[in-house]
N, CA, C and O of each residue as an XYZ file, in Angstrom:
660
protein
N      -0.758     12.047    -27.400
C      -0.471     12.953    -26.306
C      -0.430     14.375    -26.862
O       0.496     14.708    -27.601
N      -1.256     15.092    -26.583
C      -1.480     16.837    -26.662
C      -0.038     17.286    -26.256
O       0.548     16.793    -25.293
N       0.444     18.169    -26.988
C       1.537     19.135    -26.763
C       0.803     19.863    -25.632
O      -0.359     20.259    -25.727
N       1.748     20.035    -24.325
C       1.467     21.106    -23.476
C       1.150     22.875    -23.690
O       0.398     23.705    -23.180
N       2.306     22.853    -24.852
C       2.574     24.461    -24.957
C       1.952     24.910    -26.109
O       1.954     26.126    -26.303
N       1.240     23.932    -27.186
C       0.984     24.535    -28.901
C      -0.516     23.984    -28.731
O      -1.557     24.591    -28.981
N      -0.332     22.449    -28.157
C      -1.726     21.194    -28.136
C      -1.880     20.730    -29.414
O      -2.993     20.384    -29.809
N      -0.737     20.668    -30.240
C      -0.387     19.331    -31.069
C      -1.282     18.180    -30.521
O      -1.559     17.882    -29.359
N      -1.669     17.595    -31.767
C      -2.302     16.414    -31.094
C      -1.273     15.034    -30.958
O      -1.469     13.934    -30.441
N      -0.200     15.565    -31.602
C       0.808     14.380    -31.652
C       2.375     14.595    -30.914
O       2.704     15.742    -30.611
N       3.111     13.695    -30.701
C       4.496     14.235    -30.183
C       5.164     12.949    -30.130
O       4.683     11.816    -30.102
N       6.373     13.348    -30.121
C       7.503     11.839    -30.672
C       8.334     11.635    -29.201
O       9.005     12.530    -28.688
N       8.172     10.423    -28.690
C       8.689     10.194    -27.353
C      10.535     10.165    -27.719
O      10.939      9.376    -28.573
N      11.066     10.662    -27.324
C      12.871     10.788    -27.827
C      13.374      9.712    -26.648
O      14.111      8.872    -27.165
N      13.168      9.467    -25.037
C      13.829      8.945    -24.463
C      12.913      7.550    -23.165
O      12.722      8.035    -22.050
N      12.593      6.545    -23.273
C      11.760      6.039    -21.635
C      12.719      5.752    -20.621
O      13.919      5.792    -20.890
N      12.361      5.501    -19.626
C      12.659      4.949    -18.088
C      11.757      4.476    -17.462
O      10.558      4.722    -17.596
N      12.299      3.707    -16.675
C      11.373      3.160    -15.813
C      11.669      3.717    -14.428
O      12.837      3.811    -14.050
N      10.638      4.094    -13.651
C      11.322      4.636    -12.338
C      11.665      4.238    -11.696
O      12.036      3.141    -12.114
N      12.017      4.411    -10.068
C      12.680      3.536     -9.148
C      12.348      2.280     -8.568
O      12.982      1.244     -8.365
N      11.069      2.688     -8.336
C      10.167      1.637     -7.880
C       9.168      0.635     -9.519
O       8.126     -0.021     -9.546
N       9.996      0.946    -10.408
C       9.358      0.239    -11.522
C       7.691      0.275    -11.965
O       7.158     -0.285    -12.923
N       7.146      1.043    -11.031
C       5.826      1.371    -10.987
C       5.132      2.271    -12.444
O       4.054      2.198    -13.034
N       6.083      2.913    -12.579
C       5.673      3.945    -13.818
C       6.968      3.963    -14.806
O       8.113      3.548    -14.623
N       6.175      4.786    -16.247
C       7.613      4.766    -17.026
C       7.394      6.644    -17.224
O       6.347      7.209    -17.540
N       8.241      7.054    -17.034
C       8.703      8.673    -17.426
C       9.169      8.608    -19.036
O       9.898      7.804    -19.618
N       8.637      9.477    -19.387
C       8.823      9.275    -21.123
C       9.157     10.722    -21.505
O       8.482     11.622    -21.007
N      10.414     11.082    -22.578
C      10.607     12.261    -22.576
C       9.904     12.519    -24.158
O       9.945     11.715    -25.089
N       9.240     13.912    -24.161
C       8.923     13.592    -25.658
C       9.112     15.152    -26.067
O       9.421     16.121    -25.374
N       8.777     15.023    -27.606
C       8.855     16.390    -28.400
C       8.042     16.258    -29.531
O       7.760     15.405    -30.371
N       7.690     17.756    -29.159
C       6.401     17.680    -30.539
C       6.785     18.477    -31.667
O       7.405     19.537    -31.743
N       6.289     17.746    -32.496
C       6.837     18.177    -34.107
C       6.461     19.142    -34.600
O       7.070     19.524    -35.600
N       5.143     20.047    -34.032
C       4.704     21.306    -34.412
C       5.869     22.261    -33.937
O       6.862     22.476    -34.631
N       5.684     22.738    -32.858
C       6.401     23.292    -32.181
C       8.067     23.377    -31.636
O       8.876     24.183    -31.177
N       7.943     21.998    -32.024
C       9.673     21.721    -31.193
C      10.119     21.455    -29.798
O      11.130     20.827    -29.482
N       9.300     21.974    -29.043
C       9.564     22.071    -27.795
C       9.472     20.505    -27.092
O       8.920     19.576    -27.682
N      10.102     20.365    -25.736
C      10.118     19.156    -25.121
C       9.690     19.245    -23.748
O       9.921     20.162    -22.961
N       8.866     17.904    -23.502
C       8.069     18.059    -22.476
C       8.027     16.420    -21.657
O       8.290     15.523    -22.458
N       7.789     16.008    -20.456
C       7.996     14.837    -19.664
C       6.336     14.745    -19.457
O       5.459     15.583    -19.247
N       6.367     12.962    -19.662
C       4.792     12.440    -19.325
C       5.533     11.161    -18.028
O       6.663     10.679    -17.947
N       4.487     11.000    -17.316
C       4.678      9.979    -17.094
C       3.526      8.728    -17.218
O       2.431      9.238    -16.979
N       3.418      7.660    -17.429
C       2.355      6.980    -17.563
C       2.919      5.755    -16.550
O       4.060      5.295    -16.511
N       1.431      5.275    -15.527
C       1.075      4.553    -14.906
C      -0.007      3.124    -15.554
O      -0.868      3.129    -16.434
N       0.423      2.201    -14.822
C      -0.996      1.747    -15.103
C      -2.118      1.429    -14.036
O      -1.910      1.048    -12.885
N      -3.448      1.674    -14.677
C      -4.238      2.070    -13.914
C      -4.921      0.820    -12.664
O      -5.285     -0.305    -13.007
N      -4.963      1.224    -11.535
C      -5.700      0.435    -10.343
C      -6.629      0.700     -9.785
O      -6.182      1.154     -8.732
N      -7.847      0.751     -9.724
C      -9.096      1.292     -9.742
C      -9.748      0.290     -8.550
O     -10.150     -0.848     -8.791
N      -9.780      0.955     -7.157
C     -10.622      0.570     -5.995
C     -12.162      0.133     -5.965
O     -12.737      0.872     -6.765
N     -12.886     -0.571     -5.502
C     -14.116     -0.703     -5.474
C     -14.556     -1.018     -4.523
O     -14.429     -2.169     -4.105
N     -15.224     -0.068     -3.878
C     -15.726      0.430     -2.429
C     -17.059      0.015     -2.013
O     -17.976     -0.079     -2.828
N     -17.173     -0.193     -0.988
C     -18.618     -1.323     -0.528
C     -19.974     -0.151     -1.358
O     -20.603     -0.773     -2.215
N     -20.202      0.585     -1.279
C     -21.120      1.177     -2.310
C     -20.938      0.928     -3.998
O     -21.807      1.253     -4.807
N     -19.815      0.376     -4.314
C     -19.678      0.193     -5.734
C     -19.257      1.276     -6.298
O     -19.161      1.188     -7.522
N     -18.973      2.261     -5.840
C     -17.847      3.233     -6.521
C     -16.638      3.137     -6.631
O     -15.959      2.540     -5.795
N     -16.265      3.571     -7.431
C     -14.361      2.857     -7.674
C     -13.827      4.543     -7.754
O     -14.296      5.630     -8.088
N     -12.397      3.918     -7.159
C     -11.711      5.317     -6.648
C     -10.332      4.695     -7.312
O     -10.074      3.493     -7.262
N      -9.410      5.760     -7.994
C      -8.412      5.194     -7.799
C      -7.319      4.943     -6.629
O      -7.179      5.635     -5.620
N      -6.537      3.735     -7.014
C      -5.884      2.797     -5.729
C      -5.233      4.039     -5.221
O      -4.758      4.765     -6.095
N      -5.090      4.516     -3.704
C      -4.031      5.366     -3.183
C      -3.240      4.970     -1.894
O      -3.705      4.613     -0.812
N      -1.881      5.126     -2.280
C      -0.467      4.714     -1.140
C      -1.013      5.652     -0.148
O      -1.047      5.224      1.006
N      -1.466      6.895     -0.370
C      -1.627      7.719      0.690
C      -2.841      7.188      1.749
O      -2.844      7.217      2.980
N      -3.662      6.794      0.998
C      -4.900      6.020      1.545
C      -4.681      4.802      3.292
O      -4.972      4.688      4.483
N      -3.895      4.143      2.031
C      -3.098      3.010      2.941
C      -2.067      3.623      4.072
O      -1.530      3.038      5.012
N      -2.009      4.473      3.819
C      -0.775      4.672      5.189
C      -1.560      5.841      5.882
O      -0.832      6.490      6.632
N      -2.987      6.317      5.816
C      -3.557      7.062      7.052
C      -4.152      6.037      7.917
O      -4.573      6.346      9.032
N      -4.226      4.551      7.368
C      -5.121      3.354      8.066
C      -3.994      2.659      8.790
O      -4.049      2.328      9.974
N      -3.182      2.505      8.152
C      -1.907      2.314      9.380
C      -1.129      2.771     10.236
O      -0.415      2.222     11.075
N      -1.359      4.092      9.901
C      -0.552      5.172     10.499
C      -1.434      4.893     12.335
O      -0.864      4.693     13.408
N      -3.129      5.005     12.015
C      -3.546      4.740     13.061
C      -4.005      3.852     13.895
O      -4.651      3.931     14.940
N      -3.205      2.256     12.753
C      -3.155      0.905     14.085
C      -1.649      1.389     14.608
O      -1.190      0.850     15.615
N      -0.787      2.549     13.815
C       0.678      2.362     14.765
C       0.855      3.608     15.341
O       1.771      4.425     15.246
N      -0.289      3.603     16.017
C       0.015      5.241     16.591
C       0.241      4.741     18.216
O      -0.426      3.900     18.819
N       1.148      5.364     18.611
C       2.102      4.982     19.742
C       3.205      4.256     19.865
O       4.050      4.236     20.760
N       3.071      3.416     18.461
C       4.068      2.331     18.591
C       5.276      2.924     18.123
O       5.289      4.141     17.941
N       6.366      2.188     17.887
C       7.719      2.664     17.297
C       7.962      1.812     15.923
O       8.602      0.795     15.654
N       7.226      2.624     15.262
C       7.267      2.694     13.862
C       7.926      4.022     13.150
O       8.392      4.765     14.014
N       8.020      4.301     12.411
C       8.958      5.336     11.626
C       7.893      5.544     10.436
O       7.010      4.699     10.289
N       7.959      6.508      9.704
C       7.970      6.816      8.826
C       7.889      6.589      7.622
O       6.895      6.712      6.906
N       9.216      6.152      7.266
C       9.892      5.078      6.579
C       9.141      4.053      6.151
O       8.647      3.794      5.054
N       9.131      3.350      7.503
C       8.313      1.572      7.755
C       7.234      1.935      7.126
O       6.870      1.284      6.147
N       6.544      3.001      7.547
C       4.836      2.635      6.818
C       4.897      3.372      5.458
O       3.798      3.437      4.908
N       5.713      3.825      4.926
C       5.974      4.125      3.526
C       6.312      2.952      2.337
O       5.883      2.870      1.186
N       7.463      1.887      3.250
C       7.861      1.090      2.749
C       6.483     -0.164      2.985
O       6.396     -1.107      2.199
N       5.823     -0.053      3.760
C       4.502     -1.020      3.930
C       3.705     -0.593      2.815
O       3.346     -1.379      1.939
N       3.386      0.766      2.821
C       2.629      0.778      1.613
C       3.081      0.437     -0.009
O       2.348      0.216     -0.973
N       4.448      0.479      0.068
C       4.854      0.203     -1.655
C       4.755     -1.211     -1.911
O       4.604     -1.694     -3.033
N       4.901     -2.245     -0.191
C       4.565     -3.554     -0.297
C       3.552     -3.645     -0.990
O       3.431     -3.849     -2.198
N       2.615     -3.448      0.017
C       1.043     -3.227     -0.429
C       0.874     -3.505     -1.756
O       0.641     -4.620     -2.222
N       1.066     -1.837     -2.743
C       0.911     -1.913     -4.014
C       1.352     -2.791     -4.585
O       0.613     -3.296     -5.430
N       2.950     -3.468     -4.371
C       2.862     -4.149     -5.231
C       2.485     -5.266     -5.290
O       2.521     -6.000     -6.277
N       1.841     -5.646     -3.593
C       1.138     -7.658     -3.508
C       0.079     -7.174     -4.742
O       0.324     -7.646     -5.853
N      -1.119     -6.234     -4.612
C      -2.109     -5.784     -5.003
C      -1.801     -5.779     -6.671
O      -2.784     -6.050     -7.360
N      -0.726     -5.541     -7.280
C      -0.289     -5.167     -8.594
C      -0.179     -6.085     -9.159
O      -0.591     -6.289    -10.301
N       0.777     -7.291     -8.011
C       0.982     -8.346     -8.832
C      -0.256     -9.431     -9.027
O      -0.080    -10.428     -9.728
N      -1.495     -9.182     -8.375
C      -2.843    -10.052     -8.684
C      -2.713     -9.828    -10.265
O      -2.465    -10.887    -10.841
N      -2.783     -9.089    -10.830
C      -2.376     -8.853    -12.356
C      -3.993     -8.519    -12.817
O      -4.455     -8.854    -13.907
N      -4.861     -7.682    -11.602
C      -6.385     -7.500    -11.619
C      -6.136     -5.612    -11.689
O      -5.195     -4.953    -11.247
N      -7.067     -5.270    -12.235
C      -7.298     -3.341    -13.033
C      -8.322     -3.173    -12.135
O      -8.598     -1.981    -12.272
N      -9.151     -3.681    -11.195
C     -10.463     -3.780    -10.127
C      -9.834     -4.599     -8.977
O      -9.270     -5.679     -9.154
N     -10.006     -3.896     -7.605
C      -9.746     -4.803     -6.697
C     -10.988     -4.558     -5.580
O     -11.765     -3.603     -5.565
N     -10.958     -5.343     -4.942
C     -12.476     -4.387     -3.654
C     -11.524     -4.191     -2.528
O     -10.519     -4.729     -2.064
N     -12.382     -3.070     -2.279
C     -11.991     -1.980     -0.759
C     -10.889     -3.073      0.540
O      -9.825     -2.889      1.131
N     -11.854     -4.123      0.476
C     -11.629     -4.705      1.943
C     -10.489     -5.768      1.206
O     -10.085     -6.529      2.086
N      -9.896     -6.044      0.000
C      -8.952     -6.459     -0.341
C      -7.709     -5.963      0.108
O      -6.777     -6.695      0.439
N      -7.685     -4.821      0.123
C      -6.550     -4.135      0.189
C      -6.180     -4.116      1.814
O      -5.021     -3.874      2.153
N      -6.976     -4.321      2.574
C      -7.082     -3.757      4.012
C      -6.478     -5.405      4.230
O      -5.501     -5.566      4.961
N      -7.064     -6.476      3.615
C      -6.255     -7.457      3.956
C      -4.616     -7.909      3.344
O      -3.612     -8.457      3.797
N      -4.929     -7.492      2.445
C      -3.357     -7.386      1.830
C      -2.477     -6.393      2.791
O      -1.282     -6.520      2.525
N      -2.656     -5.704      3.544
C      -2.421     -4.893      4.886
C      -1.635     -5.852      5.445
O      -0.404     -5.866      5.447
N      -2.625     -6.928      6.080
C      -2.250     -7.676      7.149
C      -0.691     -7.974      7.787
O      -0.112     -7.764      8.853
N      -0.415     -8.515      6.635
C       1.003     -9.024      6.662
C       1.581     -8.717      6.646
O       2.225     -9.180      7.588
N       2.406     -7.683      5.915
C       3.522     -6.752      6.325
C       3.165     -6.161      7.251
O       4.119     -6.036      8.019
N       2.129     -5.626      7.695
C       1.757     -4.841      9.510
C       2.132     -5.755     10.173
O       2.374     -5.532     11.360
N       2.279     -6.873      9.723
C       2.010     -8.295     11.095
C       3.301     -8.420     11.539
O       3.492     -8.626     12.738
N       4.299     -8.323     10.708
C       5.993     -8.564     10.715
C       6.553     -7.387     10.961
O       7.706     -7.543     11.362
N       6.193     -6.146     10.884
C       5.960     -4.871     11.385
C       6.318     -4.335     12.422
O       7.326     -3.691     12.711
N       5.056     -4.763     13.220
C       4.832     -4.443     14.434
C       3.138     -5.425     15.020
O       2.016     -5.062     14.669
N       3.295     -6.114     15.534
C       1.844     -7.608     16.237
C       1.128     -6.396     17.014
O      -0.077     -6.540     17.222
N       1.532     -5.623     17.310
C       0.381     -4.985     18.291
C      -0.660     -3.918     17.213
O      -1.880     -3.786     17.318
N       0.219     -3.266     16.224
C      -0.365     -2.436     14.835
C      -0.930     -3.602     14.368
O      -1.930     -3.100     13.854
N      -1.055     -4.968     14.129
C      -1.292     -6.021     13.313
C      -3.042     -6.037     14.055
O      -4.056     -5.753     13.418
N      -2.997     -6.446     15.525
C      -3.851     -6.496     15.599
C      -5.309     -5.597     16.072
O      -6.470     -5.898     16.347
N      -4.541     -4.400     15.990
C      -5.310     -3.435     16.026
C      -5.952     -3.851     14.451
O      -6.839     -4.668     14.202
N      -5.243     -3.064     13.588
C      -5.834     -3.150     11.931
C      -6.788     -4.313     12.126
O      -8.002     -4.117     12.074
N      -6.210     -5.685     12.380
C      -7.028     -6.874     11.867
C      -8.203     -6.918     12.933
O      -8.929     -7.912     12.949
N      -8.378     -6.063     13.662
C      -9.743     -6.535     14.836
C     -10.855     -5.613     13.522
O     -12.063     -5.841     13.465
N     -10.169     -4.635     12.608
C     -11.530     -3.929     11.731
C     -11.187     -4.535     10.409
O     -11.862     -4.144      9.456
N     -10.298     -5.383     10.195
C     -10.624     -5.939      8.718
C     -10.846     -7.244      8.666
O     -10.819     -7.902      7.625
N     -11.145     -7.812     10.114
C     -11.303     -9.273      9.951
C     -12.442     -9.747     10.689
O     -12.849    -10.881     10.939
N     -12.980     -8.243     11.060
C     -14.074     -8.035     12.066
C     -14.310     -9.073     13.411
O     -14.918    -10.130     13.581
N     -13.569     -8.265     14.176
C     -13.578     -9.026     15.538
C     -14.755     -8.553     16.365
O     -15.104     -7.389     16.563
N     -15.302     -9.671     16.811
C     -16.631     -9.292     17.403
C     -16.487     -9.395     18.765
O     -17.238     -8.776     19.518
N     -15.289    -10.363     19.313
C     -15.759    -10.770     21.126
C     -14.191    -10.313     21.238
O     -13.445     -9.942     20.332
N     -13.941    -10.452     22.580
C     -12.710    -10.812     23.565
C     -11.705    -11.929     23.007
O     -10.518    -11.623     22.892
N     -12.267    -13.587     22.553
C     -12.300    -14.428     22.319
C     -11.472    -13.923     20.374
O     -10.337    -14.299     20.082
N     -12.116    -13.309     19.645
C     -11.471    -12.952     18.663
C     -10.253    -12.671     18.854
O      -9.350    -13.378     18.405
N     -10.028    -11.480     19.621
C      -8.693    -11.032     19.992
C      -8.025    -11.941     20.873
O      -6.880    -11.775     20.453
N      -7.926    -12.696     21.696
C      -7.404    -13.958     22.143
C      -6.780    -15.173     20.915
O      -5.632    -15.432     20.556
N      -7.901    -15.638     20.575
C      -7.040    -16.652     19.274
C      -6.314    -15.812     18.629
O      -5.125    -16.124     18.682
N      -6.600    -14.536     17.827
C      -5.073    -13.800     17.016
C      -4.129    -13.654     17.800
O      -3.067    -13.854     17.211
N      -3.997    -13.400     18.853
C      -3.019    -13.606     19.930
C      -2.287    -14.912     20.470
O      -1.164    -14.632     20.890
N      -2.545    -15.988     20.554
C      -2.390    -17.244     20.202
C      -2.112    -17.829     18.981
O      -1.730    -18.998     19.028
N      -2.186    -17.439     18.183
C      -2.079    -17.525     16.630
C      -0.402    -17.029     16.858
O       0.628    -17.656     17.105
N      -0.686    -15.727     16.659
C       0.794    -14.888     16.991
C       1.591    -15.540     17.697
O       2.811    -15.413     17.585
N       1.050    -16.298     18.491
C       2.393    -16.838     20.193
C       3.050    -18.206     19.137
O       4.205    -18.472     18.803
N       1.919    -18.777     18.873
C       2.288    -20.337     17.872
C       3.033    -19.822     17.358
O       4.138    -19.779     17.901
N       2.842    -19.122     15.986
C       3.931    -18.597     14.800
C       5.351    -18.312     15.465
O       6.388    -18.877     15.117
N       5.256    -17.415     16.410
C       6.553    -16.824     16.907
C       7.344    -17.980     17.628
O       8.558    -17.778     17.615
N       6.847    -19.459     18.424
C       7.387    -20.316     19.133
C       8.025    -21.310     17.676
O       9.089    -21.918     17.566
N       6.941    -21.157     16.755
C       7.149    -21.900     15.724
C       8.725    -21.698     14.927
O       9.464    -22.533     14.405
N       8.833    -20.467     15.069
C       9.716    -19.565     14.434
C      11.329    -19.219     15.396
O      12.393    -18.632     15.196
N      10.804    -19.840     16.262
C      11.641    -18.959     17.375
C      11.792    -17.686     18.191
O      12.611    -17.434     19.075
N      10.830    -16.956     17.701
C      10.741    -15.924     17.862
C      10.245    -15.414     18.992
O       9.605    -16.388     19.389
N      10.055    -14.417     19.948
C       9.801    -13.891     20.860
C       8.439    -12.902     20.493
O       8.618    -11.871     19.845
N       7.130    -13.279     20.938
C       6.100    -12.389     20.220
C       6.401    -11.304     21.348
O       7.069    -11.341     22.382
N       5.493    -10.140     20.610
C       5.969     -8.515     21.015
C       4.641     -8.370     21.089
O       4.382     -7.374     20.413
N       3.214     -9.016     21.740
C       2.042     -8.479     22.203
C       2.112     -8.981     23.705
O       1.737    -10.058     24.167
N       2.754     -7.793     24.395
C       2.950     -8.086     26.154
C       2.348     -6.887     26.777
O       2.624     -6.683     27.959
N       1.472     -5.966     26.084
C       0.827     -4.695     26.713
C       0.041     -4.037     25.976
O      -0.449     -4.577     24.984
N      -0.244     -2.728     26.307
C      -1.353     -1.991     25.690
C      -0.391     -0.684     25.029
O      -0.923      0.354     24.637
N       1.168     -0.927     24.975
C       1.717     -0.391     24.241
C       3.407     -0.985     23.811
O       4.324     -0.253     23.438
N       3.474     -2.415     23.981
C       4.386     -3.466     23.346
C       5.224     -3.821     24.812
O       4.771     -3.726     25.953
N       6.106     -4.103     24.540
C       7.271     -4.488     25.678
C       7.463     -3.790     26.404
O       7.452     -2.654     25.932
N       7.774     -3.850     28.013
C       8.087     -2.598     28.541
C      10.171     -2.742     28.630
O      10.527     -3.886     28.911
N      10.883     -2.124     28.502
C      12.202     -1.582     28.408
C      13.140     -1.336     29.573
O      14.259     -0.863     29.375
């Protein structure tokens, strides 16, 4: 690691952490030319691969402009699709894969959108599971009713903007 302030080619890490979300480690270090002390943080790397075959690296921000707009209207927060995306990363992290493809991630989506909010669920899943008829969107909807009777649960796809109140 290059010294920031001299560009030492070397420097002695004095303290690590791991951050909150365990995702990265913050490392405090100091370089022996100079003296001075300086913070790295190191990640490890997740590298996208996009239907053209270009690889991008993986982005949280990415993931939450694609959900942001299956939950636009709905009553979702902020929060929720922040905390959807750290899901995300980490289903995606824990494959224990440095390459993932594009439309992986959009399905690794699914599920936490699905428990979410069913109406954001099936917006997203009519473009990542490519719904072609009426009939598509019917069985995921039926799908949904099973699970939720299965479960006990009361499904929340009753409109073109959830329950009415």
């Amino acid at each position: 690691m290059h010294c920031p302030f001299c560009r030492h080619t070397d420097s002695r890490v004095m303290d690590s952490r791991t951050t909150d979300d365990g995702a990265s480690i913050r490392r405090r270090r100091q370089c022996p030319e100079c003296g001075r002390r300086f913070t790295t943080v190191e990640t490890a790397s997740l590298s996208v691969v996009k239907r053209s075959g270009a690889t991008e690296p993986f982005s949280r921000a990415k993931v939450l402009v694609g959900v942001r707009k299956a939950c636009q209207g709905r009553p979702v927060t902020e929060d929720d699709l922040a905390l959807l995306a750290q899901r995300v990363e980490e289903s995606i992290r824990s494959q224990g894969s440095a390459e993932i493809d594009a439309h992986e991630v959009g399905l690794a989506v699914l599920e936490p959108l699905r428990t979410l909010d069913e109406v954001a669920y099936l917006r997203f899943a009519s473009v990542y599971q490519a719904f072609d008829s009426l009939e598509d969107f019917e069985s995921a909807i039926t799908l949904l009713r099973a699970e939720g009777a299965a479960t006990g649960e009361e499904p929340q796809v009753t409109g073109p903007v959830g329950p009415q109140q």
